[in-house]
Gaussian input, Z-matrix of N, CA and C with variables (Angstrom, degrees):
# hf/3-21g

backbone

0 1
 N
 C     1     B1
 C     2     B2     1     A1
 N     3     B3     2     A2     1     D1
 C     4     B4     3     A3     2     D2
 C     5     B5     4     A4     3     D3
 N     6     B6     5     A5     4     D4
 C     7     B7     6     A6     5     D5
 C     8     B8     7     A7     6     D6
 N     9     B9     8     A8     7     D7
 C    10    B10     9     A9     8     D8
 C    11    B11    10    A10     9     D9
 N    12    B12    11    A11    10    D10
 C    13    B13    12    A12    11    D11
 C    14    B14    13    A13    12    D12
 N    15    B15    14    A14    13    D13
 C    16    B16    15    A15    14    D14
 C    17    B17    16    A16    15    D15
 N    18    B18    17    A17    16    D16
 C    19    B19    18    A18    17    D17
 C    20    B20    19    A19    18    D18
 N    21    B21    20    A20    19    D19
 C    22    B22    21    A21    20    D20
 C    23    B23    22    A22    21    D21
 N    24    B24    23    A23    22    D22
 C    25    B25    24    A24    23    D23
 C    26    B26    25    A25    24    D24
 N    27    B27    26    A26    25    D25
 C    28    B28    27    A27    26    D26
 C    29    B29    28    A28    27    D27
 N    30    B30    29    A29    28    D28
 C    31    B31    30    A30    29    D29
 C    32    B32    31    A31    30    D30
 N    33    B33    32    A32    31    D31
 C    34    B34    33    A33    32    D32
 C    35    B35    34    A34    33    D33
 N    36    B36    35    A35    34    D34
 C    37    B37    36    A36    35    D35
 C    38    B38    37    A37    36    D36
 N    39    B39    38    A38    37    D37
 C    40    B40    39    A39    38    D38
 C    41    B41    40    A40    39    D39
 N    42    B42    41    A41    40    D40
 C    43    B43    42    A42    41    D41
 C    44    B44    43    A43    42    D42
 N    45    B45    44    A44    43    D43
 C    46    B46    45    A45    44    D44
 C    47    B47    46    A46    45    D45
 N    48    B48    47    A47    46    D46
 C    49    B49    48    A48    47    D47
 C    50    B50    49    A49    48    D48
 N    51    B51    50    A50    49    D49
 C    52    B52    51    A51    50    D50
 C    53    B53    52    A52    51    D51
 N    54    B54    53    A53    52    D52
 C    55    B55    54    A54    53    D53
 C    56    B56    55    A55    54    D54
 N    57    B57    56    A56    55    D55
 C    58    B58    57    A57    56    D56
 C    59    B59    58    A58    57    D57
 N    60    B60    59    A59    58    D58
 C    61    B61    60    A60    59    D59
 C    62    B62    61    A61    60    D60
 N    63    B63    62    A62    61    D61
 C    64    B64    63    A63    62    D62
 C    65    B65    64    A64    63    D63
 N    66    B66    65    A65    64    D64
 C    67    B67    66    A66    65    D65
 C    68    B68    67    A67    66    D66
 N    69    B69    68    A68    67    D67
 C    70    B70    69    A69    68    D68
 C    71    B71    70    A70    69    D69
 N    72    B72    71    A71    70    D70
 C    73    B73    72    A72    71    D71
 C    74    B74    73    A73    72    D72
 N    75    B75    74    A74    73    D73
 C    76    B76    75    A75    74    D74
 C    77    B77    76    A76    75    D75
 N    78    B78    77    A77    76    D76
 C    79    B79    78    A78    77    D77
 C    80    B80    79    A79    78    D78
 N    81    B81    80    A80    79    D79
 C    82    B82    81    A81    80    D80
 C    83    B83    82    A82    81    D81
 N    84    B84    83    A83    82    D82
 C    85    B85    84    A84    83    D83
 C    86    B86    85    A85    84    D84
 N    87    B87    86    A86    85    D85
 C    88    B88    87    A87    86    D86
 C    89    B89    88    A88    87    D87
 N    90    B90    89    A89    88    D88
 C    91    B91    90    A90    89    D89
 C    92    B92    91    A91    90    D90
 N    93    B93    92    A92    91    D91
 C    94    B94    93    A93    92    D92
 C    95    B95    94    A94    93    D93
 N    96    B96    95    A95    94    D94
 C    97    B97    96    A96    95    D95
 C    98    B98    97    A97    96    D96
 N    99    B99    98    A98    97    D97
 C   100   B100    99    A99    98    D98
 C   101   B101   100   A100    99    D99
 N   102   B102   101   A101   100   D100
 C   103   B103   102   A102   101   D101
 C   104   B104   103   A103   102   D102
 N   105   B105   104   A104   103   D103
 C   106   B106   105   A105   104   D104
 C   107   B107   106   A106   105   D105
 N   108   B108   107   A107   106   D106
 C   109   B109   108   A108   107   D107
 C   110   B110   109   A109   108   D108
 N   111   B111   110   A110   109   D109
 C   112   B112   111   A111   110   D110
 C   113   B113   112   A112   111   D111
 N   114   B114   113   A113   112   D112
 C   115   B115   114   A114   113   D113
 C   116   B116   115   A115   114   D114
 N   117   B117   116   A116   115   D115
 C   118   B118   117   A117   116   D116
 C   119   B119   118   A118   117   D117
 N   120   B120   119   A119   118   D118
 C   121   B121   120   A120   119   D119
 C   122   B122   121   A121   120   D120
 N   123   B123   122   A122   121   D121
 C   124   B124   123   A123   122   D122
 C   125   B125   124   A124   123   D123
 N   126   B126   125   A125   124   D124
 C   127   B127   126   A126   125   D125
 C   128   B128   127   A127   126   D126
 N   129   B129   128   A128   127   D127
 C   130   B130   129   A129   128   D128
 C   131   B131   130   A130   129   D129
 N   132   B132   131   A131   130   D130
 C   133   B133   132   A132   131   D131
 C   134   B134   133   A133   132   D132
 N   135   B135   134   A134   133   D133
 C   136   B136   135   A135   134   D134
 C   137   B137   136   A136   135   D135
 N   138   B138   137   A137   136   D136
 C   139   B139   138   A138   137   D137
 C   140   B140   139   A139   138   D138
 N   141   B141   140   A140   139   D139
 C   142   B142   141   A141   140   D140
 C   143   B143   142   A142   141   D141
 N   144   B144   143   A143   142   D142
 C   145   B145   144   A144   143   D143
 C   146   B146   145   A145   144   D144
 N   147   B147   146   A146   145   D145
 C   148   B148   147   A147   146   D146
 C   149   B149   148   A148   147   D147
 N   150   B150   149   A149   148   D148
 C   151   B151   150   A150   149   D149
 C   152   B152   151   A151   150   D150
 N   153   B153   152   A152   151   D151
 C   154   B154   153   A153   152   D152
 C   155   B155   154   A154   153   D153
 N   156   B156   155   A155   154   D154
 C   157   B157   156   A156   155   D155
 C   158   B158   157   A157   156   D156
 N   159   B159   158   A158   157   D157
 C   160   B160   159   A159   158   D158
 C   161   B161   160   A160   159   D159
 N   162   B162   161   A161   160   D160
 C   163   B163   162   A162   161   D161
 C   164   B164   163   A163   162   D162
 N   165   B165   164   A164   163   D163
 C   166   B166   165   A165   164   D164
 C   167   B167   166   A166   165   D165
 N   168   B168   167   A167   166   D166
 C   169   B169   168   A168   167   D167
 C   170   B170   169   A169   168   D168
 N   171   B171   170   A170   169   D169
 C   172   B172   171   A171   170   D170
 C   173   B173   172   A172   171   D171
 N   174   B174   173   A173   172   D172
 C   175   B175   174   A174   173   D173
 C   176   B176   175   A175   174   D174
 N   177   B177   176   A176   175   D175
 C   178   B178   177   A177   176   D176
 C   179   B179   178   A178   177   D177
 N   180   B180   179   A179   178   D178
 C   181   B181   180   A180   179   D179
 C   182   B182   181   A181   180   D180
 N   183   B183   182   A182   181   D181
 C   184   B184   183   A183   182   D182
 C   185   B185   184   A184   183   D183
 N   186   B186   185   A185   184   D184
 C   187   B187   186   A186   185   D185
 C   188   B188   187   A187   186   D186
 N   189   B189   188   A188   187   D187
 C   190   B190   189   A189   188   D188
 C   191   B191   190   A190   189   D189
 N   192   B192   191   A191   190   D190
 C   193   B193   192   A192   191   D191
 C   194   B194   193   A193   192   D192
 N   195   B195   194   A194   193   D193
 C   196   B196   195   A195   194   D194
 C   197   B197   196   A196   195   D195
 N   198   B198   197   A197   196   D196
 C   199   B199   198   A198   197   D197
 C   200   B200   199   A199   198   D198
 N   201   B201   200   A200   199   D199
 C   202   B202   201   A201   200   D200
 C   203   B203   202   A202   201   D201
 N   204   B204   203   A203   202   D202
 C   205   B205   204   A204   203   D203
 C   206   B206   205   A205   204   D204
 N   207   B207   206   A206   205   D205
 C   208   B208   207   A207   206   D206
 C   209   B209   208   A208   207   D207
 N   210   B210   209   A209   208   D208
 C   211   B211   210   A210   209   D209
 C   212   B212   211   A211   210   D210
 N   213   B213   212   A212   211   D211
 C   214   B214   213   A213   212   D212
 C   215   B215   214   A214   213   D213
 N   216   B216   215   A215   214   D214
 C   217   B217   216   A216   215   D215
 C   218   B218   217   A217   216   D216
 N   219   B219   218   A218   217   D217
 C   220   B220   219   A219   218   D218
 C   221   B221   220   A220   219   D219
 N   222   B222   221   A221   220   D220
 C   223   B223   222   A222   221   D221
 C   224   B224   223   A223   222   D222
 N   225   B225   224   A224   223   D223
 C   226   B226   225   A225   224   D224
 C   227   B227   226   A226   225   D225
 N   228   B228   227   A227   226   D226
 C   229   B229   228   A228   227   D227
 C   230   B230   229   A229   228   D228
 N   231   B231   230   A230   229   D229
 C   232   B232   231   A231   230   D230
 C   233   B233   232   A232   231   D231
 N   234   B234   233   A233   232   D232
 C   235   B235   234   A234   233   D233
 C   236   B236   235   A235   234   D234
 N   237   B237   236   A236   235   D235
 C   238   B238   237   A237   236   D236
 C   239   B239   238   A238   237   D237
 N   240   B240   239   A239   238   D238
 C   241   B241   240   A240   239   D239
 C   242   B242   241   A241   240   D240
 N   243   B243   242   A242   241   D241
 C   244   B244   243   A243   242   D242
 C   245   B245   244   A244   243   D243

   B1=1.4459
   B2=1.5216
   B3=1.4478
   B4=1.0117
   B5=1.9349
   B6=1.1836
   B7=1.3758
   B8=1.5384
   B9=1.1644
   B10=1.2494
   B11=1.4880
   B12=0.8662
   B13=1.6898
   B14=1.6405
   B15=1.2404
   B16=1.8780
   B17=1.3974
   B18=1.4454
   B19=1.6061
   B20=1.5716
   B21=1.4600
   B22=1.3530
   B23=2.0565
   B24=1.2842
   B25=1.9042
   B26=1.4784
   B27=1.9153
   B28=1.2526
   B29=1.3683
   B30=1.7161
   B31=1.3645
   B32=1.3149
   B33=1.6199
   B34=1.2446
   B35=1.5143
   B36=1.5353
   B37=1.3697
   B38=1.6997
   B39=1.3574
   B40=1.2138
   B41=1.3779
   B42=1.1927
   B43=1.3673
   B44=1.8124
   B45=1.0818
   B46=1.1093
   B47=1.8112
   B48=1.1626
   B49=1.4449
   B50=1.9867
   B51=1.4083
   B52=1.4297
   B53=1.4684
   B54=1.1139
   B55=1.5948
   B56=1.7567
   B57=1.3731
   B58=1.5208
   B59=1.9237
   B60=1.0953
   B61=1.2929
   B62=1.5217
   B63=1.7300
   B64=1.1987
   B65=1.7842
   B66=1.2920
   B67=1.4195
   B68=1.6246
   B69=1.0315
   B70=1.2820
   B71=1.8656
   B72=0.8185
   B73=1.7589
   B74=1.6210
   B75=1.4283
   B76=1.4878
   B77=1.6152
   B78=1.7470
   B79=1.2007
   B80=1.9354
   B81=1.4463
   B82=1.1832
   B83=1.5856
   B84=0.7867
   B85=1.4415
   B86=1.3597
   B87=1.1558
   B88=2.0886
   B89=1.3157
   B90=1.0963
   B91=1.7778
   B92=1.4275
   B93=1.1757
   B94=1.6125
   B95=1.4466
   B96=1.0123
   B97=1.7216
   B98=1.6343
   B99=1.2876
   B100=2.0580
   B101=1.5243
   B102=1.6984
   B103=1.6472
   B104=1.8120
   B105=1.0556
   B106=1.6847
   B107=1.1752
   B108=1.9123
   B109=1.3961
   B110=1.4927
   B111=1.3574
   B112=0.9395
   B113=1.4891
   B114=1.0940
   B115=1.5589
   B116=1.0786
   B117=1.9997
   B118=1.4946
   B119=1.4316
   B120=1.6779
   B121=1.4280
   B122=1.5309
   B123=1.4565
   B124=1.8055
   B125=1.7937
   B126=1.3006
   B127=1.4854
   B128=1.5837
   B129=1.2284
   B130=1.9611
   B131=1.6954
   B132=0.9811
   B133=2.1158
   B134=1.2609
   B135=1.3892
   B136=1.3263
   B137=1.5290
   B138=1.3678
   B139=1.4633
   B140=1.2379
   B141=1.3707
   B142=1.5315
   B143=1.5377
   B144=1.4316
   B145=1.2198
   B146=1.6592
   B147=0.7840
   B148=1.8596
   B149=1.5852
   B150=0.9737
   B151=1.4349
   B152=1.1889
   B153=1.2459
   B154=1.2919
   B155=1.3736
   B156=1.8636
   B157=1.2175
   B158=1.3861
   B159=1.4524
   B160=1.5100
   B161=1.3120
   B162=1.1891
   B163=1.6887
   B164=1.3541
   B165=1.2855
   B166=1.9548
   B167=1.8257
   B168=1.7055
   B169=2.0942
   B170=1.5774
   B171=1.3525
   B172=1.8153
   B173=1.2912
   B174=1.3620
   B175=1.6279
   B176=1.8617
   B177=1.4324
   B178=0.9303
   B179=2.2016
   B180=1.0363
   B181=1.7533
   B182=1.1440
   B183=1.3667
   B184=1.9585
   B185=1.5968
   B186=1.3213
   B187=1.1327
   B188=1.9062
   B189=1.2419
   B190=1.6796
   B191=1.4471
   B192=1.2150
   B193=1.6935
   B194=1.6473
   B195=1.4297
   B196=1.1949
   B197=1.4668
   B198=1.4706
   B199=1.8382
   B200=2.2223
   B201=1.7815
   B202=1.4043
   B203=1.6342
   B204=0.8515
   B205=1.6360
   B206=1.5003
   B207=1.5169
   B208=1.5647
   B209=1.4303
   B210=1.1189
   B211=1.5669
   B212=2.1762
   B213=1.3581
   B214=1.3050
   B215=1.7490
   B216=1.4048
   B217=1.7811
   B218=1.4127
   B219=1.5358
   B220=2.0165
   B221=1.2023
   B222=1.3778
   B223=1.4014
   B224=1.4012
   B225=1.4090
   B226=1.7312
   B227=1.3939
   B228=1.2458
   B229=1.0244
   B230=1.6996
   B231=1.6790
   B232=1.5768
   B233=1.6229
   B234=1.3605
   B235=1.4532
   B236=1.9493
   B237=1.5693
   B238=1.2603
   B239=1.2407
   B240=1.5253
   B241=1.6400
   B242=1.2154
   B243=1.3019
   B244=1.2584
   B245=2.2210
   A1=109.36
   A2=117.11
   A3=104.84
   A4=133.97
   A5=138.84
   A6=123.58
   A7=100.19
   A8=113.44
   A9=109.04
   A10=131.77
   A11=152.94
   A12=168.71
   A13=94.53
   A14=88.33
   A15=116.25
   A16=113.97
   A17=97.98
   A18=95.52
   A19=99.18
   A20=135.86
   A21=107.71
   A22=99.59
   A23=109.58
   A24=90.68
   A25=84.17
   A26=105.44
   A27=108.23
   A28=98.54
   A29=125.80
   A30=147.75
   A31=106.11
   A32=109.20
   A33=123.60
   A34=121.44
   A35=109.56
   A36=113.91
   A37=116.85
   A38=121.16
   A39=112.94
   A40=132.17
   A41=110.58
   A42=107.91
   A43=113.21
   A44=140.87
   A45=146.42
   A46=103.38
   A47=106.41
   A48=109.94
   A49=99.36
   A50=92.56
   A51=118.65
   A52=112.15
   A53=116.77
   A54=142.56
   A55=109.13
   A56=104.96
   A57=105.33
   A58=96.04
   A59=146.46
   A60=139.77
   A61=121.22
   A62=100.46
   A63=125.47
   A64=94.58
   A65=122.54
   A66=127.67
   A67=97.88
   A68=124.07
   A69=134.93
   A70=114.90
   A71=100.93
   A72=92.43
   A73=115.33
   A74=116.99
   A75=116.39
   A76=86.31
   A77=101.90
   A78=124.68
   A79=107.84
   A80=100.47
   A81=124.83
   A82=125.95
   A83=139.12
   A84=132.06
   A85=135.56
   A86=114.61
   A87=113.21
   A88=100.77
   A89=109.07
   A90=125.24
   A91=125.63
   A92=108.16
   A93=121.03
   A94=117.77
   A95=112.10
   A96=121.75
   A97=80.48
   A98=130.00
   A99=109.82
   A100=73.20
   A101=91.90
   A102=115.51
   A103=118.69
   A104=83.00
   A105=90.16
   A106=99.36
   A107=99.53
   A108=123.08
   A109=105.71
   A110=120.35
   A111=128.22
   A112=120.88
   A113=140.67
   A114=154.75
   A115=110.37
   A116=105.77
   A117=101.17
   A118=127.04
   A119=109.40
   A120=106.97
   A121=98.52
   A122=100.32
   A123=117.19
   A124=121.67
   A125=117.76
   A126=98.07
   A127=124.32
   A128=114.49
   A129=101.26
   A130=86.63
   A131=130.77
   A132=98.07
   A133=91.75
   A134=157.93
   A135=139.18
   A136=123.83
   A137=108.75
   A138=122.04
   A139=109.22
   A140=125.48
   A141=116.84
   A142=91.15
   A143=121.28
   A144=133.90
   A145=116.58
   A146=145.55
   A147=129.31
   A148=115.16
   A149=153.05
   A150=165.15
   A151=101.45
   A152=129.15
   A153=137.83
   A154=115.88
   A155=122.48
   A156=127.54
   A157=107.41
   A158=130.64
   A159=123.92
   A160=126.42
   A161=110.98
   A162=115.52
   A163=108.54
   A164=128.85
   A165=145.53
   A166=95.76
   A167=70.53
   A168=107.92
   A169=75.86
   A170=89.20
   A171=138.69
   A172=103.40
   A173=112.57
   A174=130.06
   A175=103.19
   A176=103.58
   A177=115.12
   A178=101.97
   A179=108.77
   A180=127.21
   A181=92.85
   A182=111.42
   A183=126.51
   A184=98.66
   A185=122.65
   A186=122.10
   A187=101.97
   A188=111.62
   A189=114.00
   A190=112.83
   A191=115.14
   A192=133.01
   A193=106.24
   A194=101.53
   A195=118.87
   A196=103.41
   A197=115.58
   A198=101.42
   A199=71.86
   A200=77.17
   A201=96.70
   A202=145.52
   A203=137.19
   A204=126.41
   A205=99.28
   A206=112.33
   A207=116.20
   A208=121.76
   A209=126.64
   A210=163.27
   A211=96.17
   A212=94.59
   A213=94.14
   A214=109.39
   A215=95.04
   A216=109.09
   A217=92.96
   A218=103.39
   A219=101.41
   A220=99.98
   A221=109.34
   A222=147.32
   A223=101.91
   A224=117.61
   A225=128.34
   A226=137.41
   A227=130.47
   A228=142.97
   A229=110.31
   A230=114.46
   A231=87.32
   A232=98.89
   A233=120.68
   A234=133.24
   A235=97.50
   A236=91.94
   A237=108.34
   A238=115.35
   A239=133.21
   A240=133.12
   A241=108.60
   A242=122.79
   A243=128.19
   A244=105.08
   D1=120.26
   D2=172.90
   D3=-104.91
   D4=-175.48
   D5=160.41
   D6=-104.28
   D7=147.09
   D8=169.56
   D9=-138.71
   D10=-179.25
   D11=-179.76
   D12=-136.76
   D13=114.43
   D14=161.05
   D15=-108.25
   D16=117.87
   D17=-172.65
   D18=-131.33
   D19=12.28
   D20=169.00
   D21=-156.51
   D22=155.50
   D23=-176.23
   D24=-151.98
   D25=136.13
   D26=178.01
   D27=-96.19
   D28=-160.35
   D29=-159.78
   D30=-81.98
   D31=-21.01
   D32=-166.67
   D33=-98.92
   D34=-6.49
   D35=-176.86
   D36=90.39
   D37=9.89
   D38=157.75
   D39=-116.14
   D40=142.78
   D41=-153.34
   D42=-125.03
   D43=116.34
   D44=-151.31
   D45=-115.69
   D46=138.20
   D47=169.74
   D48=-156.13
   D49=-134.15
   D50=173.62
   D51=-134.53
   D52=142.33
   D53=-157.27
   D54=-153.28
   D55=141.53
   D56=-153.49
   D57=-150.65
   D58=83.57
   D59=135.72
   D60=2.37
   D61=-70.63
   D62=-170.15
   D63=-145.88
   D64=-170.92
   D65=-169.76
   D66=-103.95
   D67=143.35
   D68=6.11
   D69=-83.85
   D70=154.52
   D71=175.80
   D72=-78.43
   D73=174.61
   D74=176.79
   D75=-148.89
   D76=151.75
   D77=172.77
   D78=-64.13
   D79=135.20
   D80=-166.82
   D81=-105.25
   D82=119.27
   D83=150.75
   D84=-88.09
   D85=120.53
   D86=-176.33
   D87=-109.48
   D88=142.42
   D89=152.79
   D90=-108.12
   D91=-1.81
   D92=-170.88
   D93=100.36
   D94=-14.96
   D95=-156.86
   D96=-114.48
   D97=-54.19
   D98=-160.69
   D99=-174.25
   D100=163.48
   D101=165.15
   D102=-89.28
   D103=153.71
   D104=156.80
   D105=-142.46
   D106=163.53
   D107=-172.00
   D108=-113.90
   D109=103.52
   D110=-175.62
   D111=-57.26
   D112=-2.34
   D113=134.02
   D114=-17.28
   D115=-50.21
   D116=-173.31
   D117=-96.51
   D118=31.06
   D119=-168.07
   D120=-141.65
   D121=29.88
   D122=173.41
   D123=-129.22
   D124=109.75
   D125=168.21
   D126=10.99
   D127=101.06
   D128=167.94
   D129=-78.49
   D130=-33.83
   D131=-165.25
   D132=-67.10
   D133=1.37
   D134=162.04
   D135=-54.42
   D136=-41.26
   D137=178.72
   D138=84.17
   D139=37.18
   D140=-154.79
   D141=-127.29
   D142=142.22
   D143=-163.25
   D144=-103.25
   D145=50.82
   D146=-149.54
   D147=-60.22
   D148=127.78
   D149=-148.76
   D150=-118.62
   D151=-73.26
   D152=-139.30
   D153=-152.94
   D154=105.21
   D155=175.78
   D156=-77.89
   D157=115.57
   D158=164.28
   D159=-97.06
   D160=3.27
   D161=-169.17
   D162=-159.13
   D163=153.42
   D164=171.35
   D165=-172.66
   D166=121.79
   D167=177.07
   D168=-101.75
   D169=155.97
   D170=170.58
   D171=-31.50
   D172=-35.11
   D173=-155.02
   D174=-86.50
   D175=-25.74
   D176=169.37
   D177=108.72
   D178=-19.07
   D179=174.07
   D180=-43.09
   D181=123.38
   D182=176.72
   D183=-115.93
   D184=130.61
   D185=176.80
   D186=-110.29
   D187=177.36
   D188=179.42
   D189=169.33
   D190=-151.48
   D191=176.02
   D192=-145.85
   D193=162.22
   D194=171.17
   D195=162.02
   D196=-178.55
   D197=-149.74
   D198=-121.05
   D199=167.40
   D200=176.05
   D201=-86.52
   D202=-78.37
   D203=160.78
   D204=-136.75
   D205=-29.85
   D206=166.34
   D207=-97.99
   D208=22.50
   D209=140.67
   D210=84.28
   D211=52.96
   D212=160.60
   D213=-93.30
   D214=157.76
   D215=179.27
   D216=-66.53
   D217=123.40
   D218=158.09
   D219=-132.63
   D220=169.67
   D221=158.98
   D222=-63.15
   D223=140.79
   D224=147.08
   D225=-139.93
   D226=138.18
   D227=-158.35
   D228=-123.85
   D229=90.64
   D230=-176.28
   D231=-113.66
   D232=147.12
   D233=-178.21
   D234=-111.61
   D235=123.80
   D236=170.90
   D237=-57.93
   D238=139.12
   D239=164.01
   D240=-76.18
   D241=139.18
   D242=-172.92
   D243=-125.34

């Protein structure tokens, strides 16, 4: 179960924020039905952490932050496979 911060909702009904169990939080995805943690739908040998979903276009493209394998702040951009 998570708490969460919803911060962006496309045309389509999904809505992306940050969601947290316990601290630290990880960037989230909702459909209405349950979350996912978008952590788990990225390369782990990347080392890359996602924090915080701030945005989802029509297309379904979630943009956000979260730090990198040497724990700098980045930008992210993930595009759904279709």
């Amino acid at each position: 179960m998570y708490s969460h911060l919803l911060l962006a909702m496309n045309n389509g009904g999904q809505i992306v924020g940050a969601g947290a169990a316990s601290y630290p939080s990880v960037a989230i995805l909702s459909d209405g039905i349950g979350d996912q943690d978008l952590n788990k739908l990225i390369d782990p040998t990347a080392g890359a952490t996602l924090r915080e979903a701030t945005g989802i276009d029509d297309s379904g493209q979630i943009c956000g932050w979260g730090y990198d394998a040497a724990g700098n702040l980045v930008g992210f951009l993930l595009t759904p496979i279709k």
